[in-house]
N, C-alpha and C positions, 0 to 999 in steps of 0.2 A: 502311092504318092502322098495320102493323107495321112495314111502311118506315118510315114519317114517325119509329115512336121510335127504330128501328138507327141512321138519320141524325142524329140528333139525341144520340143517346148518343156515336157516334163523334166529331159538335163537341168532346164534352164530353170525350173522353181525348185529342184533340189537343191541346184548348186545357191540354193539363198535361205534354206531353213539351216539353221544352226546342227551339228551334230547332235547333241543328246535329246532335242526336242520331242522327237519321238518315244523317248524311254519316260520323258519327264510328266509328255500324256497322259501314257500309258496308266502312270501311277497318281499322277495327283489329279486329273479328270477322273479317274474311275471312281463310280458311287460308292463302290464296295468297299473300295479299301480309307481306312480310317487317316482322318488328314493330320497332317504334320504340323505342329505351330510352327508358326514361323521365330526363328532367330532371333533373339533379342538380342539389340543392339542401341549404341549411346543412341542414333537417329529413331527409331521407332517405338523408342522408354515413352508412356503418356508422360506427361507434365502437367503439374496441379496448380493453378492459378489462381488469385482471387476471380477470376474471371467464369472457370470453368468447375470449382469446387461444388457449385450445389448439384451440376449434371456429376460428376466423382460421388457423390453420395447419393445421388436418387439412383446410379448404379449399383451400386454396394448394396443400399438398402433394399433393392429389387430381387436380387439375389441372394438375401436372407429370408426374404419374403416365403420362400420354394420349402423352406422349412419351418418359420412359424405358423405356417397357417394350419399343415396337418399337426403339427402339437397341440394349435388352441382347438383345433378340434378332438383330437383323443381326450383332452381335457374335458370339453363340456360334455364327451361320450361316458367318461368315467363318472365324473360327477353324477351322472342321469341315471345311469346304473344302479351307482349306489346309494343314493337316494331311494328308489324303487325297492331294494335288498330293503333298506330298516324300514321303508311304510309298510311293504310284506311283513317284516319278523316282529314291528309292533301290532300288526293289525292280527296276526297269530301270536303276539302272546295275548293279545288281551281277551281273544275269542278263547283260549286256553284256561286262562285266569274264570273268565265270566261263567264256564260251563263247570270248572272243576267248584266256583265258591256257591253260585246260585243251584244248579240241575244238580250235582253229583256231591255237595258240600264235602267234600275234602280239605282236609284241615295239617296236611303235609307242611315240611319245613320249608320249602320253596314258596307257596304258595303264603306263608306267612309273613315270609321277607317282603314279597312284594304288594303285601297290603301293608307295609311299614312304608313301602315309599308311595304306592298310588292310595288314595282315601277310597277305594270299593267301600260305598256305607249299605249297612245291614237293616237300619231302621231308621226312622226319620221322628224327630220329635219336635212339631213346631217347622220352625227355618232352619235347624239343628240336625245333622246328620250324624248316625250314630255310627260309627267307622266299624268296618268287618273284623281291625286289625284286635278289637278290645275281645272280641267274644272269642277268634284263636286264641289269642293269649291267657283267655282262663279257660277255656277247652284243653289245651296242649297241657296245660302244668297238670290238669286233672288226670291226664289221660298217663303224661308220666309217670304218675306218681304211684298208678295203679300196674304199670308196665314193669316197671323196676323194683318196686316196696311189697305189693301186694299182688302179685303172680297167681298165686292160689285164688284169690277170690276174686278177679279182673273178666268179666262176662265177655272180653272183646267188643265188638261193634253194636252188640244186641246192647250193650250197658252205657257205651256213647252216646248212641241215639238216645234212649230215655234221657238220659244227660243234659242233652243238648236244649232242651224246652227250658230246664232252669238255667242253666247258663246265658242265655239268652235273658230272661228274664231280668238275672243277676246286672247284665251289661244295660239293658235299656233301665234299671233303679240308676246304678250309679249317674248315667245321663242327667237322669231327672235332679239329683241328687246337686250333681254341680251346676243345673240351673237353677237349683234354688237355692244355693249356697254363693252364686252373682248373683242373685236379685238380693240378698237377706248381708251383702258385704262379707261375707266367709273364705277365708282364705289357708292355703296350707304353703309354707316355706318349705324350702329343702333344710334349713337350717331347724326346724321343727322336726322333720324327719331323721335328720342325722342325731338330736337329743336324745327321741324316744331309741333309736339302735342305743347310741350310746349307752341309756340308761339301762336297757335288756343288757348288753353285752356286759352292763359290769356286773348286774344279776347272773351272769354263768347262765343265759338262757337259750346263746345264738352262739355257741362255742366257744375256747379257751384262747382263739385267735385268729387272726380275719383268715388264715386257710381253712381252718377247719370251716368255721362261719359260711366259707364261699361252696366249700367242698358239699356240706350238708345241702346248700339251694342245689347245686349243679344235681346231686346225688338224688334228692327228693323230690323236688320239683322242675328238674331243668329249668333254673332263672338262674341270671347273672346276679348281683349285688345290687344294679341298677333295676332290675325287673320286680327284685325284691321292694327296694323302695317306691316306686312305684306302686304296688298295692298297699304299702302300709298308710303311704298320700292318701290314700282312697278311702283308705279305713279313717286314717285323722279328722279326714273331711265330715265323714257323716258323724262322727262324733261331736265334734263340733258346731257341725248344723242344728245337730239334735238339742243341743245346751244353748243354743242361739235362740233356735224357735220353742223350748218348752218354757216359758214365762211364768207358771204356775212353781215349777222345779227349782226356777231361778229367784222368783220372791222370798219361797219356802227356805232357799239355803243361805241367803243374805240376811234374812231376821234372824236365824240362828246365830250368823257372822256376827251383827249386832246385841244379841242378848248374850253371847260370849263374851263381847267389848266390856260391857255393863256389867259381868262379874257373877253372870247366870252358872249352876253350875251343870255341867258335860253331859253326866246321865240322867240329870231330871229332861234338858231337851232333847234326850232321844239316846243318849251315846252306850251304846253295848261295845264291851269286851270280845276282841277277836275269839279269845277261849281258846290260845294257844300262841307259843311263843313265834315271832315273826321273823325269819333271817332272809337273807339276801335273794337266796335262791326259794322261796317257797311260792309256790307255783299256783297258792290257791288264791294269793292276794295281786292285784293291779299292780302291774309296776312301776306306776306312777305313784302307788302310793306309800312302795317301799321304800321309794326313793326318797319319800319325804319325811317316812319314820326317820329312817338313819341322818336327814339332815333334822331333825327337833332333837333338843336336850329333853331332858324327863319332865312334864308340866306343862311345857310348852305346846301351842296348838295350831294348827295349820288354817288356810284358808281356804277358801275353795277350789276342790280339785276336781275334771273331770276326767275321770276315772272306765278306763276299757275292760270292757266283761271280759271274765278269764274263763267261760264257757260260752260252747257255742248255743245261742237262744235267749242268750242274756243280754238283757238293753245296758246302755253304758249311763256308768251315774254319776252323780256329784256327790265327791266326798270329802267330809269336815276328821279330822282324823287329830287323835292327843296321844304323845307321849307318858303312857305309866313311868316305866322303867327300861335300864338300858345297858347292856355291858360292853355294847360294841361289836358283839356279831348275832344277839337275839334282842328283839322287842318286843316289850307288851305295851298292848295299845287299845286305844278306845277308839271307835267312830262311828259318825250318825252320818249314814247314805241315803239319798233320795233318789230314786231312779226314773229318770229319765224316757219320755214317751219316745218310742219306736220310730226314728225316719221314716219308715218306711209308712205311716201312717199318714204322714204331710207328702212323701210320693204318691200316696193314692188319690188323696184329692186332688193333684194338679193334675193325674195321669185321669181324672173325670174330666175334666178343663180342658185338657189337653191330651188326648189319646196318638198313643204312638201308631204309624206304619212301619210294615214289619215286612221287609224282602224277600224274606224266603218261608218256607214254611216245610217243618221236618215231617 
């Protein structure tokens, strides 16, 4: 009997569920299966109103949100990174650098460039730091010179090292040398440095033309044209020091200047005869001074010049120089030289004064 009403009650709630309702369960209540958007249609398009525009964008923007945040993070992940990569590969060059220039003094072409751009100093003089980069640079052209020119008699490393004590030596003078060439107002121009070429080069003494002139540094020395001038700065300097601070040299050669004015004559005050005709190219006279024959007419007398030794061991001097005779490519001439005390004499006393510290030691 209680069958027959369950049966009968159940007719009675199917005949009110719609046909496909079952199927429509089946699929769109199931968890599994992935949901269908619904339809769009004119009735359920949103609509953007002044009303409801800033909830439209704090949507939008919520939903960008999902991808900017892991980009700005890979950002400050990479940044961090590589950050970390160059503190490592500077922190390994400079442990690289310090061991090859101080513990193992290695004087390679890497190691050179990089004491051109970081100042590693070698010695200290005063509050003055004497740069690594000066004492490579006459190390290197020495070592070239002997590598390429003089093969036969180049000792290798055993001839380096002994090298190395005066080279050092050489680099902590010229220090000294330009500090007392700014205490004493002493200066060298480039425009100074390009005369003195100039005036070699027209003597036939640095090539027949700036290839050759360049090929010769590269060849000899490995120096560019720039590397060249630069030491010959160096050379100007002390020349000039040395005729700044020798007072004695420079009274001596001014009363001459005057007793010339006054109608003295050449070789009672000192003036000897080179004892041999003078041309352009003779390699035994200063080329400052040749340069001054061929600008004098015959009679005529120069005024003071100072004058770079054309050997090595020879102090640089002040020279008063006359025109004999003249035909335009030989000279004879007269001149009264005063020579000039040795820089390096006024470097020793400051380097009592002032003793240098020395970084490394060979």
């Amino acid at each position: 009997m209680i069958r027959k009403k369950l049966k009968k009650k159940a007719k009675q709630v199917r005949g009110l569920v719609p046909e496909n309702a079952i199927e429509r369960a089946k699929t769109q209540l199931n968890p599994l299966n992935e949901a269908e958007p619904p339809e769009m249609t004119d009735e359920n398009v949103p609509r953007i109103t002044n009303e409801t525009i800033a909830e439209h964008r704090e949507d939008v923007l919520k939903g960008a949100r999902k991808f900017i945040y892991p980009l700005a993070h890979s950002k400050h992940r990479i940044v961090l990174i590589t950050t970390t990569l160059m503190i490592a590969a500077v922190i390994a060059l400079l442990t690289y650098c310090s061991l090859g220039l101080y513990k193992y003094y290695q004087y390679n072409a890497f190691l050179h460039r990089v004491t051109q751009v970081v100042p590693f100093p070698i010695a200290r003089i005063g509050g003055t730091f004497v740069e690594y980069e000066n004492y490579l640079f006459e190390l290197r052209h020495y070592v070239h010179y002997y590598q390429t020119q003089q093969q036969d008699l180049f000792g290798g490393e055993k001839q380096v090292n002994s090298y190395r004590e005066q080279v050092l030596e050489n680099v902590i003078n010229n220090a000294y040398i330009k500090k007392l060439a700014d205490k004493n107002d002493v200066s060298v121009g480039g425009g100074e440095v390009n005369d003195r070429i100039e005036i070699v080069r027209s003597q036939n003494r640095l090539g027949s033309n700036d290839k050759v002139f360049a090929d010769v540094l590269r060849d000899y020395w490995g120096w560019s044209v720039s590397d060249f001038k630069r030491a010959l700065k160096t050379q100007i300097l002390a020349e000039k020091l040395a005729a700044k601070l020798d007072t004695d040299a420079q009274s001596k050669a001014q009363s001459i200047i005057s007793q010339l004015n006054n109608g003295a004559d050449f070789v009672k005050l000192g003036g000897k005869d080179y004892g041999f005709g003078i041309t352009k190219t003779n390699p035994n006279v200063p080329p400052q001074v040749v340069d001054m024959l061929f600008r004098l007419k015959p009679g005529q007398t120069s005024g003071i010049l100072v004058a770079s030794p054309v050997q090595t061991g020879q102090p640089a001097t002040l020279e008063i120089v006359k025109v004999v005779e003249s035909d335009g490519t030989t000279v004879t001439a007269e001149h009264i030289s005063t020579p000039l005390k040795d820089v390096l004499g006024y470097v020793k006393d400051l380097k009592a004064k002032e003793p240098p510290t020395i970084y490394v030691k060979f």
